[in-house]
C-alpha positions in Angstrom: 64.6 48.4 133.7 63.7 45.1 134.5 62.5 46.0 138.1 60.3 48.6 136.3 58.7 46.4 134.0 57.8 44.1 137.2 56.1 46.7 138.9 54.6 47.6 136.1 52.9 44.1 135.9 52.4 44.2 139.3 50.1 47.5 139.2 48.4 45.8 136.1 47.6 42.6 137.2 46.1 44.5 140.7 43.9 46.8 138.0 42.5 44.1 136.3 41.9 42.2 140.1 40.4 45.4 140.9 38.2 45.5 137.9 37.1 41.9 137.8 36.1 43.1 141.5 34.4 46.2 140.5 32.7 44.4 137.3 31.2 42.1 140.3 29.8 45.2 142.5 28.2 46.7 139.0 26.3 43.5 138.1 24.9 43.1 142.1 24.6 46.5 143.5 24.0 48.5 139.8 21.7 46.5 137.8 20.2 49.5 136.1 16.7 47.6 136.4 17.1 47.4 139.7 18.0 51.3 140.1 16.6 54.3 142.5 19.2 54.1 145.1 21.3 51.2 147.3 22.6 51.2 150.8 25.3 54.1 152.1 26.9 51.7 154.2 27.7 50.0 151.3 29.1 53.1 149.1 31.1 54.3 152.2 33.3 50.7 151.9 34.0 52.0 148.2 38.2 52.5 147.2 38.8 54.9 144.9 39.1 52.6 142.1 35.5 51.7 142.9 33.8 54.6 143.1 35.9 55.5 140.0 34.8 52.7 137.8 30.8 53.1 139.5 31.5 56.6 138.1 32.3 55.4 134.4 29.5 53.3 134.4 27.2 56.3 135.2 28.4 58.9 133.0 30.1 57.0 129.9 28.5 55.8 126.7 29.3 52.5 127.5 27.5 52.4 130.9 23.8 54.5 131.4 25.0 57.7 129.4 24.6 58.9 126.0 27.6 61.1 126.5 31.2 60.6 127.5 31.3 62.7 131.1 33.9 60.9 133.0 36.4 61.1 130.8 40.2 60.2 131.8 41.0 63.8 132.7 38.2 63.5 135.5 39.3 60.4 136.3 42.6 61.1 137.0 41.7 64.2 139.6 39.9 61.7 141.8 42.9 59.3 141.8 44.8 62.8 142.5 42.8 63.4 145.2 42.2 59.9 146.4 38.6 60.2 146.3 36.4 57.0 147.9 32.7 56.4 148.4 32.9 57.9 151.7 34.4 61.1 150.6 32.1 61.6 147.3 29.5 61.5 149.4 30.3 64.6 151.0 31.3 66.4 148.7 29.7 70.0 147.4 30.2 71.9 144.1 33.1 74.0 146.0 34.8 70.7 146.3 34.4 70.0 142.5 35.9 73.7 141.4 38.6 73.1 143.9 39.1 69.9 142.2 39.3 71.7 138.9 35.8 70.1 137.4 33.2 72.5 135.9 30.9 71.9 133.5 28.2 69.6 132.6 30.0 66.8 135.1 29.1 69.0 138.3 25.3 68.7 137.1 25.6 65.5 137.1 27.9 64.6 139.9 26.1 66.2 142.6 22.6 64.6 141.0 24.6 61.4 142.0 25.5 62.1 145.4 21.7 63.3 146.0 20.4 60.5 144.5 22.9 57.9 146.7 21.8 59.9 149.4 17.9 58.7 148.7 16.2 55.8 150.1 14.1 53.4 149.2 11.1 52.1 151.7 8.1 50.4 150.8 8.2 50.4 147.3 9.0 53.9 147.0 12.1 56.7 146.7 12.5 59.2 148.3 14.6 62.4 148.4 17.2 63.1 150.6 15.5 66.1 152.3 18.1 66.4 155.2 21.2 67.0 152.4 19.2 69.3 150.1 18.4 71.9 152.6 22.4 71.7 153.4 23.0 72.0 149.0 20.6 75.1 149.4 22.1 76.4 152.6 25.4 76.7 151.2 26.7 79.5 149.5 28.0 77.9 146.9 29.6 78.9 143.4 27.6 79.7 140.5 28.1 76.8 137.8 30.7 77.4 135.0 29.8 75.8 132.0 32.5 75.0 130.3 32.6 72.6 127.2 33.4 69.7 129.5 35.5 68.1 126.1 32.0 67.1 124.6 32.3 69.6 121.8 33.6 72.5 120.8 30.1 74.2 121.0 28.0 75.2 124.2 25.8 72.7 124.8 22.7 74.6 125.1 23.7 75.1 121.3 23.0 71.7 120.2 19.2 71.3 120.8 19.4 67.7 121.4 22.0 67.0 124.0 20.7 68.1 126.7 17.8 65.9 126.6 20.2 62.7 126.1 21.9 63.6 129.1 18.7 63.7 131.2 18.1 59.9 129.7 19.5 56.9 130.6 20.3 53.9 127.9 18.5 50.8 128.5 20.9 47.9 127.5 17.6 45.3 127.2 13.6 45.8 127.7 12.6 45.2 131.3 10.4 43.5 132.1 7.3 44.2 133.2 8.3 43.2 137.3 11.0 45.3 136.9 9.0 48.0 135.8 8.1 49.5 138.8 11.1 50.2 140.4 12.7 51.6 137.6 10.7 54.3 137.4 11.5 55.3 140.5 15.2 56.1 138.9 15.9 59.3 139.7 17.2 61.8 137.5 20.8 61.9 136.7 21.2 65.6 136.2 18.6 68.7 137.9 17.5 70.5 135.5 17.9 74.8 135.0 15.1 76.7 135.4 14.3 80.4 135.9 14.6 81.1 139.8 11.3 83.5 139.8 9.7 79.7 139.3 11.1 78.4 142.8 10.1 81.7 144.4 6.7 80.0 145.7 8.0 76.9 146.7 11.4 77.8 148.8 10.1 75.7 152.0 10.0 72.4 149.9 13.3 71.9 149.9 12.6 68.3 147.4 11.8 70.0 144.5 15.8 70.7 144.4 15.8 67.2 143.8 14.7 67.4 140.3 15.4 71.7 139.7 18.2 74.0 140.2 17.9 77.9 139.4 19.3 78.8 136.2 20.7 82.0 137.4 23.8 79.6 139.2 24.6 78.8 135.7 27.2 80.8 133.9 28.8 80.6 130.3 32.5 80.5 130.3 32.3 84.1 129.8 29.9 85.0 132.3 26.4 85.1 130.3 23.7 83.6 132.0 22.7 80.5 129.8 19.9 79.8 128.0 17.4 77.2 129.1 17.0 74.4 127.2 13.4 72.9 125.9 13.3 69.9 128.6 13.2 72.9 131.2 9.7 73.7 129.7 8.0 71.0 131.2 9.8 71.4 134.7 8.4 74.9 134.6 4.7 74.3 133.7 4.6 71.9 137.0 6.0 74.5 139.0 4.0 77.5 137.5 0.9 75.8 136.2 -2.1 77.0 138.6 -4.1 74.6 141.0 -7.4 73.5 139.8 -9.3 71.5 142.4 -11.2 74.8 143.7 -13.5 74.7 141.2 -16.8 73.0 141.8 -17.5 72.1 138.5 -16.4 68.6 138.0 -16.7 69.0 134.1 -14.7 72.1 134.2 -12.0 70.5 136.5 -11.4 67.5 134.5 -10.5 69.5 131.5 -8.5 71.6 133.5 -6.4 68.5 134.4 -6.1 67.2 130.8 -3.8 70.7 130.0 -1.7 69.4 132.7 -1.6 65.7 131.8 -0.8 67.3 128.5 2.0 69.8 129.9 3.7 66.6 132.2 3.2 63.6 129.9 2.9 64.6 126.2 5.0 68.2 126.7 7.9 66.0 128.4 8.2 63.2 125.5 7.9 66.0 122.8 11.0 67.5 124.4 13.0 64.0 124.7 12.3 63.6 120.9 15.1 64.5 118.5 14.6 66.8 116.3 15.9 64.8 113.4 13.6 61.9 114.2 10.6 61.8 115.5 9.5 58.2 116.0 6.9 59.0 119.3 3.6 59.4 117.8 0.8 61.2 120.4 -2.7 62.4 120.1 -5.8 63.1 122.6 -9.0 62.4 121.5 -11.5 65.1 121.1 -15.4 63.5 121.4 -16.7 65.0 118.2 -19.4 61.6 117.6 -20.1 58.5 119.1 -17.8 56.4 117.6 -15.1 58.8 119.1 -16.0 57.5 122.9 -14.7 54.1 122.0 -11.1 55.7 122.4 -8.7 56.2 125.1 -8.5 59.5 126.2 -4.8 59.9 125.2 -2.7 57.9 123.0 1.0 57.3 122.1 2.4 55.2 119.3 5.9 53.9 118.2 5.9 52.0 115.2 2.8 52.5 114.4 2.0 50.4 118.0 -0.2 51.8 120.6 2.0 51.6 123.2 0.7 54.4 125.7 -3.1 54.6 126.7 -4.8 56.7 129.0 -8.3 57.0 130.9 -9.1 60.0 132.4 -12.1 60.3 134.7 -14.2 62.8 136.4 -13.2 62.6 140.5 -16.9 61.7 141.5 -16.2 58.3 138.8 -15.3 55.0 140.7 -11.5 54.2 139.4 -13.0 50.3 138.7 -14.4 52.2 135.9 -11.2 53.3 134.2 -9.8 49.5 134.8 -12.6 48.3 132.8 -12.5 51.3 130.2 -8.8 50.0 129.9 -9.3 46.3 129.2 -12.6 47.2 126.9 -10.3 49.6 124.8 -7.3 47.6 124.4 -8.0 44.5 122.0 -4.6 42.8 121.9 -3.9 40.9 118.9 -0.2 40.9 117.2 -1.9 42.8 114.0 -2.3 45.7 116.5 0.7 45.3 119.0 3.3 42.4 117.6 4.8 40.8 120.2 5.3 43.6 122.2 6.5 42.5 125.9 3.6 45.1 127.7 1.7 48.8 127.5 1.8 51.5 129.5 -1.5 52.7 130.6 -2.2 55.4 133.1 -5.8 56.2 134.9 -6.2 59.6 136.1 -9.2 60.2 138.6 -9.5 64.3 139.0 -5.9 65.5 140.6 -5.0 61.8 140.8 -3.3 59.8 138.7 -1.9 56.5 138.9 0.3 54.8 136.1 -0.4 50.9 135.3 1.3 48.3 132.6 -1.3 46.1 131.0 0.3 42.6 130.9 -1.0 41.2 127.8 -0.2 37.2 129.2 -2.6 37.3 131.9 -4.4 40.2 130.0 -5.2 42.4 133.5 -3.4 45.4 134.6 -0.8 45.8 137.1 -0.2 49.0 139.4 3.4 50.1 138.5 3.7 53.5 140.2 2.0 55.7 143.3 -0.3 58.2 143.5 0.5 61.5 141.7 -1.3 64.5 143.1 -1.4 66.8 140.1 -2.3 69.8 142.9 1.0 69.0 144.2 4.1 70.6 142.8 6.6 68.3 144.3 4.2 65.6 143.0 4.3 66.8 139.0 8.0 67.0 139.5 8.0 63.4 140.3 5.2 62.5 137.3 8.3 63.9 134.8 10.6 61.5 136.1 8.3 59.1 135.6 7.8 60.1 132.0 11.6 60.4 131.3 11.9 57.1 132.9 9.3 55.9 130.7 11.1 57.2 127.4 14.0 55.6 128.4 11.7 52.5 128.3 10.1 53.5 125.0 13.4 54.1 123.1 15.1 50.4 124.7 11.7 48.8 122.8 12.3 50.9 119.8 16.4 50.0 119.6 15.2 46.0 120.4 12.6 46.4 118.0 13.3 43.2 115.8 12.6 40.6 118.4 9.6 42.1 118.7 8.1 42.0 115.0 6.0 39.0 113.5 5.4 37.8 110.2 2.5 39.5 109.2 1.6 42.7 108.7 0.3 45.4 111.4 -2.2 48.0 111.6 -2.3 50.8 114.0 -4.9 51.1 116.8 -6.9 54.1 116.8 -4.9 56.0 114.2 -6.5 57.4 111.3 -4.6 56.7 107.9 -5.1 59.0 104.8 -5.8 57.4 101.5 -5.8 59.2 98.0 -7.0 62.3 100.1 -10.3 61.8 100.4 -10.6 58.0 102.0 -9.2 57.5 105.9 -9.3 54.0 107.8 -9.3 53.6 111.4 -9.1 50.5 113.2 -10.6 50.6 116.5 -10.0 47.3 117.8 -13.1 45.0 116.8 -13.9 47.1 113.5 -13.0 49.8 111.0 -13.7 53.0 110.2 -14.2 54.1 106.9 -14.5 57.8 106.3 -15.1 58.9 102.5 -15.3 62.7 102.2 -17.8 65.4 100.5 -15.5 65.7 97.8 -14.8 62.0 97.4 -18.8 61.5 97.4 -19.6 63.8 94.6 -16.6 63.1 92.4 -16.7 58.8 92.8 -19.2 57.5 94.6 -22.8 57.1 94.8 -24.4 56.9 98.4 -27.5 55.2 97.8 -25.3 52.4 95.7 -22.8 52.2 98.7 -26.2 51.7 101.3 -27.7 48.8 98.7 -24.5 46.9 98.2 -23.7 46.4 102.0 -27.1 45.8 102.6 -27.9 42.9 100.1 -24.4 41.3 100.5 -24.7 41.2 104.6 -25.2 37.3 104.1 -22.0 36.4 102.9 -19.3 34.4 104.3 -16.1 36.0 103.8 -17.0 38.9 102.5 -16.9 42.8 104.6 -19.7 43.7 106.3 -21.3 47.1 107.6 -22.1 47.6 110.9 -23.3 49.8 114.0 -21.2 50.5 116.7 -23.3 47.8 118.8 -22.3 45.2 116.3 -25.1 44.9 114.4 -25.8 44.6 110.8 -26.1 47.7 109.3 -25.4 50.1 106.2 -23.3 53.5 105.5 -24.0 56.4 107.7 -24.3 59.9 105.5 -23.5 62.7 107.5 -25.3 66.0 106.9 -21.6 67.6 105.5 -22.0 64.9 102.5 -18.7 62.6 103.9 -20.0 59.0 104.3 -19.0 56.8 107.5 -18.8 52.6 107.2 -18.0 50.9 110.4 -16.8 47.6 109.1 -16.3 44.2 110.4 -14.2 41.8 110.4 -11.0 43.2 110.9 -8.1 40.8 108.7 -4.5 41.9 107.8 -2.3 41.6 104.4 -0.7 37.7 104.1 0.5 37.0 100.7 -0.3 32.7 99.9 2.9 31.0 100.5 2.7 28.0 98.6 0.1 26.3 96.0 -1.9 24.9 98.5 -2.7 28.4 100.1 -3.3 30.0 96.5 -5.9 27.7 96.1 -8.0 28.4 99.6 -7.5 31.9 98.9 -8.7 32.2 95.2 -11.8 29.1 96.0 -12.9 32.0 99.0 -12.6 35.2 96.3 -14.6 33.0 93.9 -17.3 31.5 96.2 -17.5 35.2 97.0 -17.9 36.7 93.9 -20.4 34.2 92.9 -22.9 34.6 95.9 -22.5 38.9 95.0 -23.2 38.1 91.3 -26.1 36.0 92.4 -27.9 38.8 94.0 -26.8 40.9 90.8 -23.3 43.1 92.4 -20.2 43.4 91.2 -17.2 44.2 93.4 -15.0 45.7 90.0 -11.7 46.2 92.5 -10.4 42.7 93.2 -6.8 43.3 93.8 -4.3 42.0 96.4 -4.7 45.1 98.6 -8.7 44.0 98.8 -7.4 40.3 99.8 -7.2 40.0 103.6 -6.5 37.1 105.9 -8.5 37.1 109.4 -6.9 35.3 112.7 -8.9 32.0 112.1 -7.4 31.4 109.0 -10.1 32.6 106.5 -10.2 34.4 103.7 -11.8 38.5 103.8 -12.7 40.1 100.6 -12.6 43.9 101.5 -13.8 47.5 99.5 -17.2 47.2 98.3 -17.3 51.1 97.2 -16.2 50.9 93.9 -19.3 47.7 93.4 -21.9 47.9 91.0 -24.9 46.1 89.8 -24.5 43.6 87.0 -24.6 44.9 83.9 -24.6 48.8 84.7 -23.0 51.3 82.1 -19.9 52.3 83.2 -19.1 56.0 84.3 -15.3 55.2 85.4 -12.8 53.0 84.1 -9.9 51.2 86.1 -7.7 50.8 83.4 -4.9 49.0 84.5 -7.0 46.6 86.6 -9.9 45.5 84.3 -10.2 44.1 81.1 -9.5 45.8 77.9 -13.3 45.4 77.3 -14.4 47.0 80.2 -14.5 51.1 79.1 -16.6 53.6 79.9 -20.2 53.6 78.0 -20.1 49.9 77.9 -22.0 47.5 80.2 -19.5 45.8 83.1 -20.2 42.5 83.3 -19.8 40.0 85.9 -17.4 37.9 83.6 -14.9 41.1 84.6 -14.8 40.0 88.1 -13.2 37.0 87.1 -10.8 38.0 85.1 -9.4 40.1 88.1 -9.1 36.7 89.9 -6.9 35.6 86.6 -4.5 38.5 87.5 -4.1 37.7 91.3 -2.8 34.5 90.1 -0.3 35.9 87.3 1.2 38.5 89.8 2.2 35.9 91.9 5.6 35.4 89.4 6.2 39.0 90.6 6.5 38.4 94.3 8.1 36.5 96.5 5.4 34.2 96.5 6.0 33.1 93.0 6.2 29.3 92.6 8.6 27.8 90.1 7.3 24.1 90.6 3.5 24.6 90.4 1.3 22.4 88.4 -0.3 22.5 85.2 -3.6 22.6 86.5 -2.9 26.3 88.1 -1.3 27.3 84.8 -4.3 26.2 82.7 -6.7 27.8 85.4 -5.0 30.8 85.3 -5.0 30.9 81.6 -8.7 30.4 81.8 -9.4 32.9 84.2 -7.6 35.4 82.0 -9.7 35.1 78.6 -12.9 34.9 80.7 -13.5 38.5 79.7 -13.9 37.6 76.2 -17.1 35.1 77.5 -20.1 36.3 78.7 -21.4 33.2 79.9 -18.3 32.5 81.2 -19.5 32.4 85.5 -17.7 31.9 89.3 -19.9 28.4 89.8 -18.4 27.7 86.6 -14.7 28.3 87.8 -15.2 26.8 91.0 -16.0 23.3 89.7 -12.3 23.5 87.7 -10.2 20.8 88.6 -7.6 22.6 89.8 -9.6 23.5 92.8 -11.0 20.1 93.3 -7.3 18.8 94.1 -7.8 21.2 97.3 -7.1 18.3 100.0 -4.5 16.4 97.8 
């Protein structure tokens, strides 16, 4: 017994040698940032408890998988069989069934042994072509796909797991000089198609890389299975039609843009889970002028532009697209937090390069080669450059907390729906401002909106209307009735933190509403969701549609913002404004803003500001020389 127990310490004490040894190898050879492939000579030195624990860390929730693959049962066959690194590597799918694996694990274990058989040169992978025409010269057996102890169900019957196992999990965000060569990873499983799709392309033997007919796949029963929807994009590469014949630039860049679309957007739909869809995309159709100051393509998480793409005709220089890329980003943390880098990809006709705009040195960087759309092995290798990409996206989305700020965020170039007829857009250095037909016959009057922007254009801190040069300018009515207002600046929500911030922010609001009053407007709708902060600290007083002249009979009532005097038949006066200012303040105890220590000055003033309804004469110069205010620098 006691012998026993000291061999049994023995062997333990070796394990855990062995493991401290192979925890070394992992962290210098399998650095999953530093991934497509590493040197044979190495792998063929591998033990069995090596190439064992390399296996875990491939195919095992707690290495690169989302799944547990390499379960004990496995890894006691290749103990059985004394397996090593020399041996896996030559090793065929008759070897596994011999072995007594089936299933899912035979996908992946011969995408392994392909991809250790790769090389890296000169910043780029590529395929073992020698060993794939030997995979498709042998006449091997069909795949049996068994339930592999992942679930009691066929996997094809559980939409979403297939596309985890064609993922890999990102521990951390690389960064952005890591970039490149990760996306040279290649996949960890091939992927079933229907073999009438390879029927064209037999001689290159690379595609087999990334494919593998689906008619080698069997159910445990003998059924042919089902494809699954990450196949979809694998077959539109190999079936999609080539384009460049055509002599009509026009006509071949759009014919590109359905295969950019097929490759990049099709792919990321299909990674997606169905039960949460946090990857955002949308192509932008040139319908107006304001329209070309877009990316061509666009992909969001959290609300965060974090894919952009330029598409050019061939005959357009590709200096062009670098400059359309820096012109159409505008980084600023109320668009894109603190996010680490973009993805941004130019495509000139067939070609298309992928780039990551580092937002520190603001330039773009070249991250990937050239991908020539007319070239099937080529599209193939675009998809695993998109998966590799989600895998990317999703490490940013799981990390995303060290990447929010304090303040809030709007997103770039996506419209958002208000009250259903008002949408905002911001497109970088401005807004858009839709208001539709509806909206403009039921609430507001055009002519009022044109005179209000106009004769307010003068005033500090207040939202102005502009062209798409820039320029001073008023509302745009288009012939359907909806109303367009580019408007500039651009600020974002910030609450006042302390006393001394309440004041700045209610001194702007009045200095504001005074100069308005002055030239006889009313803005009616002062509310915190109208009270922006821009990025040099000012005050923005936003909304100008609901404005009025001084004195007009009211039409409309905003009951729960304005005085009880303000109804509809009556006159609104300019006193109303102010009173509005008296409610910013008393909201405050509602928020986490509220200030139990303040003085007695901001009561009074507050106090003050609320009865100013009941006083006609009762102005904004008038509240400005208060002496609350007047302590502003003490």
């Amino acid at each position: 017994m006691t012998r026993n127990n000291n061999n049994k310490r023995n062997l333990n004490k070796k394990l855990l040698e062995n493991n401290k040894s192979i925890s070394r190898v992992k962290h210098e050879y399998w650095n999953i940032l530093n991934f497509p492939t590493i040197d044979l000579d190495i792998i063929k030195k591998w033990d069995v408890q090596k190439l064992i624990y390399h296996l875990k860390v491939m195919f095992s929730v707690e290495g690169y998988c989302r799944k547990d693959l390499f379960n004990k049962e496995s890894e006691y066959k290749f103990r059985l069989k004394q397996i090593d690194g020399k041996t896996f590597l030559k090793m065929t799918r008759n070897d596994f069934f011999k072995m007594g694996i089936s299933g899912l694990l035979i996908l992946h274990l011969e995408a392994e042994i392909l991809r250790l058989h790769g090389y890296y040169n000169n910043e780029n992978y590529y395929e073992p072509e020698e060993l794939l025409l030997k995979f498709n010269d042998l006449e091997q057996k069909p795949y049996l796909l068994r339930n592999n102890n992942i679930s009691k169900e066929n996997f094809f019957n559980k939409m979403d797991l297939f596309q985890q196992l064609i993922t890999r999990k990102l521990s951390k965000v690389p960064s952005i000089y890591e970039l490149k060569r990760f996306l040279l990873t290649p996949l960890p499983i091939r992927v079933l198609v229907p073999s009438f799709c390879l029927l064209n392309n037999q001689e290159n033997s690379n595609i087999y890389s990334y494919v593998t007919p689906q008619e080698q796949c069997f159910r445990e029963f003998g059924n042919i299975i089902p494809s699954s929807s990450i196949s979809l994009p694998f077959i539109n590469a190999l079936t999609y039609p080539y384009t460049s014949n055509s002599s009509c630039q026009e006509n071949n860049l759009i014919c590109y843009n359905l295969i950019i679309d097929a490759l990049i957007q099709g792919t990321l739909s299909c990674l997606q889970s169905q039960k949460s869809q946090w990857i955002y995309m949308a192509r932008n159709f040139i319908q107006s002028k304001e329209d070309l100051l877009r990316p061509d393509w666009m992909c969001w998480i959290n609300d965060h532009l974090i894919i952009h793409g330029i598409e050019l005709p061939e005959n357009v220089e590709l200096n062009v697209g670098i400059q359309n890329i820096i012109d159409k980003t505008h980084w600023k943390d109320i668009y894109y937090s603190n996010l680490p880098f973009k993805f941004v990809y130019i495509s000139k006709g067939p070609i298309l390069r992928w780039y990551v705009f580092d937002p520190l040195r603001y330039k773009i960087i070249l991250i990937s080669q050239d991908f020539d759309l007319d070239r099937i092995l080529d599209r193939l290798r675009m998809i695993r450059t998109v998966i590799n990409i989600y895998n990317v996206l999703d490490s940013i989305r799981r990390n995303w907390v060290q990447f929010k700020i304090n303040k809030s965020t709007h997103p770039l170039y996506l419209t958002i729906n208000r009250d259903g007829g008002t949408s905002i857009e911001f497109m970088g250095n401005f807004v858009k401002k839709s208001l539709s037909t509806q909206k403009m016959k039921e609430t507001f009057n055009y002519d009022t909106i044109r005179k209000i922007y106009l004769e307010t254009s003068h005033i500090k801190n207040l939202v102005h209307c502009i062209d798409l040069e820039g320029n001073l300018s008023y509302p745009i009515l288009t012939k359907d009735g909806s109303c367009k207002i580019f408007l500039h600046p651009v600020g974002y929500y910030y609450y006042p933190k302390n006393e001394l911030e309440v004041k700045s922010m209610i001194k702007t609001i009045l200095q504001v509403l005074k100069e308005m009053h002055q030239v006889n407007w009313t803005h009616r709708d002062i509310y915190w969701g109208n009270i922006l902060r821009q990025d040099n600290g000012d005050w923005l007083i936003i909304d100008l549609e609901l404005g009025g002249p001084v004195n007009e009979i009211l039409q409309f009532s905003l009951w729960n913002r304005w005085p009880e005097q303000a109804v509809i038949g009556k006159p609104y006066l300019a006193c109303y404004d102010i009173y509005q200012v008296g409610t910013l303040m008393d909201e405050l105890k509602g928020t986490d803003q509220y200030f139990n220590n303040y003085s007695k000055s901001f009561i009074q003033f507050k106090n003050l500001l609320l009865e100013s309804a009941k006083d006609n004469n009762f102005t904004a110069e008038m509240a400005l020389r208060h002496e609350w205010l007047s302590e502003m620098n003490e």
